[in-house]
VOLUM-171625 format. One record per residue (C-alpha): residue number from 1; residue in one letter; x negated, y negated, z. Coordinates in steps of 0.25 Angstrom, whole numbers, plus 2048, in hexadecimal, padded with zeros to 3 digits. Each point is the difference from the previous one (the first is absolute). Example, Ala and Ser with C-alpha at 12.3 -4.5 7.8 and 13.67 -1.06 7.14 Angstrom:
2
ATOM    n  res   xx   yy   zz
ATOM    1    A  7CF  812  81F
ATOM    2    S  7FA  7F2  7FE
***
This chain:
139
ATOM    n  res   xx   yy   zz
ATOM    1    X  CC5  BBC  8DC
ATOM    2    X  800  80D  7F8
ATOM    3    X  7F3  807  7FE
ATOM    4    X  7FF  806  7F1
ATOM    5    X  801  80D  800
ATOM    6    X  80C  809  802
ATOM    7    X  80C  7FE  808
ATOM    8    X  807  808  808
ATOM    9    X  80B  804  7F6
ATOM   10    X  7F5  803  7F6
ATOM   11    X  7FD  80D  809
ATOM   12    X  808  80B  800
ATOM   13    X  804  807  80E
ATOM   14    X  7F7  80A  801
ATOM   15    X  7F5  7F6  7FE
ATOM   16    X  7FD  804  7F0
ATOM   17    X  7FD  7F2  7F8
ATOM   18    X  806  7FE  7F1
ATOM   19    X  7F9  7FB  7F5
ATOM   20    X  7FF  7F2  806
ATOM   21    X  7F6  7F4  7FF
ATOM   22    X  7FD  7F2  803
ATOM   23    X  7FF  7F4  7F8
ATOM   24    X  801  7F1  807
ATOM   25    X  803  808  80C
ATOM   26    X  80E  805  7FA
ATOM   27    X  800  80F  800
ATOM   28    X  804  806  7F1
ATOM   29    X  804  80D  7FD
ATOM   30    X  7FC  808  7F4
ATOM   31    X  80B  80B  805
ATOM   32    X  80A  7F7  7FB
ATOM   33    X  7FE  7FD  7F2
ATOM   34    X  7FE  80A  7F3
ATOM   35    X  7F4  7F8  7FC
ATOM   36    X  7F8  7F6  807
ATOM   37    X  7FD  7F3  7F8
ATOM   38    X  805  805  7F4
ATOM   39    X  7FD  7F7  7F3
ATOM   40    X  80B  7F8  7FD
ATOM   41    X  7F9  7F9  7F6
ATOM   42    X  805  7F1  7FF
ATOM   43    X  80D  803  807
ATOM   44    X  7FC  7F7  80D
ATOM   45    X  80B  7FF  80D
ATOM   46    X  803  7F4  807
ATOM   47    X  80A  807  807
ATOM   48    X  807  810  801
ATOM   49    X  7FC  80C  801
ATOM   50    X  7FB  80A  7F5
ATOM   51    X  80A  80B  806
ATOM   52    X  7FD  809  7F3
ATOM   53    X  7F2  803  809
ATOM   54    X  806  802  80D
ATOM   55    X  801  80F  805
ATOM   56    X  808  7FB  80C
ATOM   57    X  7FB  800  80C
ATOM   58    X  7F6  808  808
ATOM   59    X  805  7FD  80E
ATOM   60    X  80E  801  7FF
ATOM   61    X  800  808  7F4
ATOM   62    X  80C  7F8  7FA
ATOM   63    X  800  7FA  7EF
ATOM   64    X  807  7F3  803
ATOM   65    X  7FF  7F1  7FC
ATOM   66    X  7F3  7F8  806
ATOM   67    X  800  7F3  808
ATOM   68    X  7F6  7F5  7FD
ATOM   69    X  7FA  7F9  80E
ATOM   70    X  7F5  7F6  803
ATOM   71    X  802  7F9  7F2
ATOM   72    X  7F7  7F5  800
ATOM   73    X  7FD  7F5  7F7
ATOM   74    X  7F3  7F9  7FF
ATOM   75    X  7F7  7F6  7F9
ATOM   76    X  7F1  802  7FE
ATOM   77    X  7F8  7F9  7F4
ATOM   78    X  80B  7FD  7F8
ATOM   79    X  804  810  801
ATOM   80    X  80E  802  805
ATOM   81    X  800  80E  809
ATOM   82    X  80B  80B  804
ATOM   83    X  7FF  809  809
ATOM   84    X  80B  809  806
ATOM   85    X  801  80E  807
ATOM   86    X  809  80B  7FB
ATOM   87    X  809  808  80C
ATOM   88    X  806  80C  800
ATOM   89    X  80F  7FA  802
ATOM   90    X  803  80C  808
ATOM   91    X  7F5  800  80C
ATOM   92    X  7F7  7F3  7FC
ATOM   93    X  7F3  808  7FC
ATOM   94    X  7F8  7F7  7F7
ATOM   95    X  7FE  807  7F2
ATOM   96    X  7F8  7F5  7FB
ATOM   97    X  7FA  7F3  7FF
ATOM   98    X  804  7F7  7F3
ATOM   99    X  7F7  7F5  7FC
ATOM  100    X  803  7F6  7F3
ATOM  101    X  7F8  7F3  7FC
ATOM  102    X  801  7F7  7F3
ATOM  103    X  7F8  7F6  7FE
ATOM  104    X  7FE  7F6  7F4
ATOM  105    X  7F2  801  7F8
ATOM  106    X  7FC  7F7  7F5
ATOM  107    X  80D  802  7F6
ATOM  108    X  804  80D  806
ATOM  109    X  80B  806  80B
ATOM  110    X  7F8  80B  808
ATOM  111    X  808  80B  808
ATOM  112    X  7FA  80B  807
ATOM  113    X  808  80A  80A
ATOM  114    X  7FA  80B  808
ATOM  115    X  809  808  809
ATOM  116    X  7FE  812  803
ATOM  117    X  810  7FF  7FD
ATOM  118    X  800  7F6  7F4
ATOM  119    X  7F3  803  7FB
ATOM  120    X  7F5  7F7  7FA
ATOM  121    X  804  7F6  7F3
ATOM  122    X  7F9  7F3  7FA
ATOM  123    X  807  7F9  7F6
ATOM  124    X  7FA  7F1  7F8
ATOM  125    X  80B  7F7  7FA
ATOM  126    X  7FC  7F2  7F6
ATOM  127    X  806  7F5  806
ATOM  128    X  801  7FB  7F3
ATOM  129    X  808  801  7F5
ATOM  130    X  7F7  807  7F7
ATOM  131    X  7F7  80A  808
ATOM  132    X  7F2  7FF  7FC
ATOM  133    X  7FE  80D  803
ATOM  134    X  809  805  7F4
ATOM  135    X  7FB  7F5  7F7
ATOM  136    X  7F1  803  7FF
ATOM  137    X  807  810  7FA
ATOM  138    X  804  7F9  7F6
ATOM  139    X  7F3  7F9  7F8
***
């Protein structure tokens, strides 16, 4: 079983440590993205990668595509959960963690997605025809 903190290819040869952190015991690195969290408003991912925010990668020091690893799926209180890992697809070093939920709430579809590559988004649908929402605007 892995402790959290950093692995060993998240420390460089001559023992330095890059911007790395832990959360759920997967080590993230903020040396790999332009921005950590962005807002991405209501945009929320179940899956993919927000590639426009990767700077590539800290360890190997190559731009390439990522890999999604450890996608899980579960149930908890009528909330549906994603969680994933984003890879280097060169030497494997995790970028960052992915989380997704949607959940159903009274008449309404919630989404909410946090990830330091993707970034943070919620978004509210009406599962009805006619969304309240927009109906009290109008009187």
């Amino acid at each position: 079983m892995r402790r959290c903190g950093l692995s060993s290819r998240e420390v460089s040869s001559s023992g330095n440590r890059w911007g790395t952190f832990s959360v759920n015991c997967v080590a993230m690195c903020g040396d790999c993205v332009k921005k950590e969290y962005p807002n991405r408003g209501n945009t929320c991912l179940e899956n993919g990668s927000f590639l426009l925010n990767f700077t590539g990668c800290a360890v190997c020091n190559k731009l390439d595509f990522m890999l999604i690893t450890n996608r899980s799926l579960k149930e908890e209180d009528g909330e549906e959960i994603v969680t994933y890992d984003h890879l280097c697809k060169n030497c494997h070093h995790v970028v960052a963690r992915h989380e997704y939920t949607f959940s159903i709430v009274d008449e309404f579809q919630e989404y909410t997605m946090l990830c330091l590559l993707c970034g943070k988004a919620e978004d509210t649908i009406s599962i009805l025809p006619e969304d309240p929402r927009q109906m009290a605007l109008l009187f």
